[in-house]
C-alpha positions as CSV (number, residue, x, y, z in Angstrom):
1,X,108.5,124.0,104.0
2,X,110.0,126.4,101.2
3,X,111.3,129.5,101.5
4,X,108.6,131.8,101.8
5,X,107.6,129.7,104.3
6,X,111.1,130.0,106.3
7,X,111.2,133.4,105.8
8,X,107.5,134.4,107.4
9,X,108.3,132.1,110.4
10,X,112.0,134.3,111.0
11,X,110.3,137.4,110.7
12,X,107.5,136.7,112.8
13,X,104.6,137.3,109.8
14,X,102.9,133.8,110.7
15,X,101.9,135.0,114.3
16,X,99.4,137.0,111.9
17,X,96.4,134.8,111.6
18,X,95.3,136.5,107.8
19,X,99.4,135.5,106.9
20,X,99.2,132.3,108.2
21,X,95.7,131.6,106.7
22,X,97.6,132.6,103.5
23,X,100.5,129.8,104.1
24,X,98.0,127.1,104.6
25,X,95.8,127.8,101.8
26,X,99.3,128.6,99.7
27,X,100.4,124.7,100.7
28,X,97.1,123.4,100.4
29,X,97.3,124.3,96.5
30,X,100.7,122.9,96.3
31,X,101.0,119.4,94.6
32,X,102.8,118.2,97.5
33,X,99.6,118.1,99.4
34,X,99.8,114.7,98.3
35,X,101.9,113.6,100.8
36,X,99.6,114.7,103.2
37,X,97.4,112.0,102.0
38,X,99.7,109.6,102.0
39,X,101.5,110.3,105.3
40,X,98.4,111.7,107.4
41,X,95.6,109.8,106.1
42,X,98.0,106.9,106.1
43,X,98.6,106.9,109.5
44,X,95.2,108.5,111.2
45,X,93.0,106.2,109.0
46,X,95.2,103.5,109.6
47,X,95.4,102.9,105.7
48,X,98.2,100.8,105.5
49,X,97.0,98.4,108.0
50,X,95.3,97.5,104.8
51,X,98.3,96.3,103.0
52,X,99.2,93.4,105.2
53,X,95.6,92.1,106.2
54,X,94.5,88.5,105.1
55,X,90.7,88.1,105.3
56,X,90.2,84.5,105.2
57,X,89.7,83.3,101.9
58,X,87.3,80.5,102.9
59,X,84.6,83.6,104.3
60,X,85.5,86.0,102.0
61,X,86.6,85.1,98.7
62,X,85.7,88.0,97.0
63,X,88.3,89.9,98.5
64,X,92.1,90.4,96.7
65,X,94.8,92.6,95.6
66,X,92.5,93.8,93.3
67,X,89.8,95.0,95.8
68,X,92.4,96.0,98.5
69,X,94.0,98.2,95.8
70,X,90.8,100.0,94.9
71,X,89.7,100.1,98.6
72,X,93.0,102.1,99.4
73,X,92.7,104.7,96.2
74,X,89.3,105.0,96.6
75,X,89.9,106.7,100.8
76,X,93.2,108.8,99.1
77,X,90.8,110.3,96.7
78,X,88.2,110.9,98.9
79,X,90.5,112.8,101.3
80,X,92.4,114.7,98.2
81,X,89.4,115.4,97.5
82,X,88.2,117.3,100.5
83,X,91.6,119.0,100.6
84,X,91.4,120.2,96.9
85,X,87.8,121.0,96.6
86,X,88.0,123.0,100.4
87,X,84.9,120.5,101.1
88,X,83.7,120.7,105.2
89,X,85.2,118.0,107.1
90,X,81.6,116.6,108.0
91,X,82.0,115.2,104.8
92,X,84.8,112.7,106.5
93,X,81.4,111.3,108.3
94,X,78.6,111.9,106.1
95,X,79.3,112.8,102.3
96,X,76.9,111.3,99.8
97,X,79.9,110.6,97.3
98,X,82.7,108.4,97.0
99,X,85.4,108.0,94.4
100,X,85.0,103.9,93.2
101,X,86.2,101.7,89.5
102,X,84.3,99.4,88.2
103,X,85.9,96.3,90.7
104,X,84.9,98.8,94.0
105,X,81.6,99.2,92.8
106,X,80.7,95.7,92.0
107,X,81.5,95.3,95.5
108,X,79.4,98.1,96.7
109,X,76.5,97.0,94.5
110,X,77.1,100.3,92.5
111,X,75.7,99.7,88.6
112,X,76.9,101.4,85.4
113,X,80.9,102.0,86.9
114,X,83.4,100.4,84.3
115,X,86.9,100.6,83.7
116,X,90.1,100.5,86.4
117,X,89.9,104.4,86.5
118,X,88.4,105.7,89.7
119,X,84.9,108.2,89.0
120,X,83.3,110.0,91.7
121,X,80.0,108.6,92.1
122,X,77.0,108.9,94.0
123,X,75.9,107.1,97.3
124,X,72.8,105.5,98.4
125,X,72.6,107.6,101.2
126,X,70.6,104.5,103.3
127,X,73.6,102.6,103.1
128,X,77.1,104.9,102.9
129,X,78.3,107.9,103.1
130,X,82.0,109.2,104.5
131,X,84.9,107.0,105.7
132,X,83.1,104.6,108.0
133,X,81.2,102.7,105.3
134,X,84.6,103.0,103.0
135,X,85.7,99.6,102.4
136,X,88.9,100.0,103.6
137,X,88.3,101.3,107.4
138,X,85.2,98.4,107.6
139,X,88.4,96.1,106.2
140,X,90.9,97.3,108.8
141,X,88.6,97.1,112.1
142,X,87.7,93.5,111.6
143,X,89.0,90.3,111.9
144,X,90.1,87.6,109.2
145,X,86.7,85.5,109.7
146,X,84.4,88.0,110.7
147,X,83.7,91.5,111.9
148,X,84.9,92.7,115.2
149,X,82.2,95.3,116.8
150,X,84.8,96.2,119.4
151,X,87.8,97.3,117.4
152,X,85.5,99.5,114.9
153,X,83.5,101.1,117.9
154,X,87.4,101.7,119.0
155,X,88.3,103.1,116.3
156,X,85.5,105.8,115.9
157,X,86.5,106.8,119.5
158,X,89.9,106.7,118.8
159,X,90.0,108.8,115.5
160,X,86.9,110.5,115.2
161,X,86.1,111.0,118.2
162,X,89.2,111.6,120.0
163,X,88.1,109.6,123.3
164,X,90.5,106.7,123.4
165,X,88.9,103.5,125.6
166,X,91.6,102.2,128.7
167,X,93.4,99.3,127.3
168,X,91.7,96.1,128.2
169,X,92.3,95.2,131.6
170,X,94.6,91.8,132.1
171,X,93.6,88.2,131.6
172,X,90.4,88.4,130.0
173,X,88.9,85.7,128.0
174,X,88.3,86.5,124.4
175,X,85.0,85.6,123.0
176,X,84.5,82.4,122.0
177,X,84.9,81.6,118.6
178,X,83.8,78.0,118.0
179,X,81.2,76.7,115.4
180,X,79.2,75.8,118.6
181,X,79.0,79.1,120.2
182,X,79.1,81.0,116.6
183,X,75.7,78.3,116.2
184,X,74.2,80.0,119.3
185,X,73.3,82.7,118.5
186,X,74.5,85.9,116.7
187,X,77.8,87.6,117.2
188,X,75.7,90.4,118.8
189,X,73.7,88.1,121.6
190,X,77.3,86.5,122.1
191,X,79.3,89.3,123.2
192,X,76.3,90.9,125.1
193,X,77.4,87.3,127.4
194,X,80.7,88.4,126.8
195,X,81.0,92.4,128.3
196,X,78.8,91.2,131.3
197,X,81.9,89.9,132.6
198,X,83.3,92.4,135.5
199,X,86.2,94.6,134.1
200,X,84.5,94.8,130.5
201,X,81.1,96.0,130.7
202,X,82.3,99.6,131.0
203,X,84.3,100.0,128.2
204,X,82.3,97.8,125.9
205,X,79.1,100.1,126.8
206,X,80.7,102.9,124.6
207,X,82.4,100.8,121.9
208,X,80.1,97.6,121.5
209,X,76.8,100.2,120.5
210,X,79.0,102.1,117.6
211,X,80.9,99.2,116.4
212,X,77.2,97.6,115.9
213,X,75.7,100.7,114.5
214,X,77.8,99.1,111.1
215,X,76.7,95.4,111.7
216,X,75.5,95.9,108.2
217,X,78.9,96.0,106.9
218,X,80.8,92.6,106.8
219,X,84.6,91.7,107.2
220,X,85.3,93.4,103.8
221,X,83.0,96.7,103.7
222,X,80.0,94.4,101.9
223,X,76.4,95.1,102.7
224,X,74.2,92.4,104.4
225,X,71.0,92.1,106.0
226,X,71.9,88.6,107.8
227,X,75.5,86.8,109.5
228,X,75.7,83.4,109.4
229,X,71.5,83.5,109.4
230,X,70.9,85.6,112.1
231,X,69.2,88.9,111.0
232,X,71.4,92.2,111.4
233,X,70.6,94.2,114.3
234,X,72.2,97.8,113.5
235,X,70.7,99.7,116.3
236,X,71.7,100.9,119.5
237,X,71.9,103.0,122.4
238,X,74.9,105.3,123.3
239,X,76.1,106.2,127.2
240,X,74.8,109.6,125.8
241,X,71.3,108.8,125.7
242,X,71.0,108.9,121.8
243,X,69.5,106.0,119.8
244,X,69.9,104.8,116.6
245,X,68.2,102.1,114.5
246,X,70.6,102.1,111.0
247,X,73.8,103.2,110.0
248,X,73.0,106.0,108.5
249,X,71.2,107.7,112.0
250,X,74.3,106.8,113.5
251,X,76.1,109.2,110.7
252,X,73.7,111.8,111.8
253,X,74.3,111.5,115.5
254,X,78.4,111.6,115.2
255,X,77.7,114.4,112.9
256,X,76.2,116.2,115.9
């Protein structure tokens, strides 16, 4: 806060909505807005989670400092971005753009990026589009050896959708993560065995269906078709009766 700000708030001009439309769109200008991407974005988007995750080299070895780097930049630009340009915030969900270098768009499979400098490019709108296909958030909401269904569906009700789950209740068995169950089937028929358990069906039936809605997306934000030879199975069926059958209709139905 400067001045001009201090001095509106003690003489009571920001109870004026046009005035305190005029602050926000005053600071919003400001190149201190930067450190609203740093410090909000930061913490709502849980970016710097991403500076002291280990994928496990052995699954993913494409992934280093490199990649992390450019995975973080790429969601800071993307949200100074909105901010600068005044873009809607349904671009947070569903934009058709991202800001990527040449490292990020090998990884995306985007051709004829080069250089270290990020470019704003253009999306294959089948496959990304807004935060939850960034690299970074798919990084974040999985685990070192694989992706977690359960802690990206969290997340979207956590930070997008503002409808935090109950924590889990106590003394639950985590899923089983040996070769011989992982050789049983996919991580999807697994954990459909898993939340039948009582206690976990009824919080899994709202975060299992979104987390699996980006299925297509592995421990590190790549795009697949298949996990460990099992064929990807993006679709699903929300507690509010929508369906979905990729990750892009479940774009369009948080957009809603």
């Amino acid at each position: 806060p400067d001045d001009e700000l201090f001095t509106a708030a003690s003489t009571g001009q920001l109870r004026h909505p046009e005035v305190l439309m005029q602050h926000v769109r005053r600071m919003l200008a400001d190149p201190r807005r930067n450190m609203l991407v740093e410090n909000f974005a930061g913490q709502w988007l849980q970016l710097r989670n991403l500076n002291i995750l280990k994928p496990d080299p052995g699954v993913y070895p494409q992934f280093d400092d490199s990649l992390r780097t450019s995975m973080k930049r790429e969601t800071e630009a993307f949200f100074e971005y909105l901010i600068h340009e005044d873009r809607s915030v349904l671009d947070l969900l569903d934009a058709d753009y991202t800001f990527a270098n040449e490292r990020l768009a090998k990884h995306y499979g985007l051709e004829g990026i080069t250089g270290d400098t990020l470019q704003k490019v253009s999306l294959p709108v089948d496959q990304r589009g807004g935060v939850l296909t960034q690299g970074s958030i798919l990084t974040v909401t999985s685990n070192p050896t694989r992706t977690s269904p359960v802690k990206r569906g969290k997340w979207i009700l956590e930070n997008i959708l503002g409808t935090p789950p109950p924590p889990p209740p106590p003394m639950v068995d985590p899923l089983d993560e040996s070769s011989a169950a992982a050789s049983t089937g996919s991580l999807r028929e697994r954990m459909v065995q898993h939340r039948s358990k009582p206690g976990c069906a009824s919080c899994h039936e709202r975060m299992d269906p979104l987390g699996f809605g980006l299925e297509n997306f592995d421990g590190v934000g790549g795009w697949r078709t298949a996990d460990a030879g099992f064929p990807i199975d993006a679709a699903g069926d929300l507690p509010t009766g929508e369906s979905f059958q990729t990750p892009r209709e479940l774009r369009g139905i948080l957009m809603q």
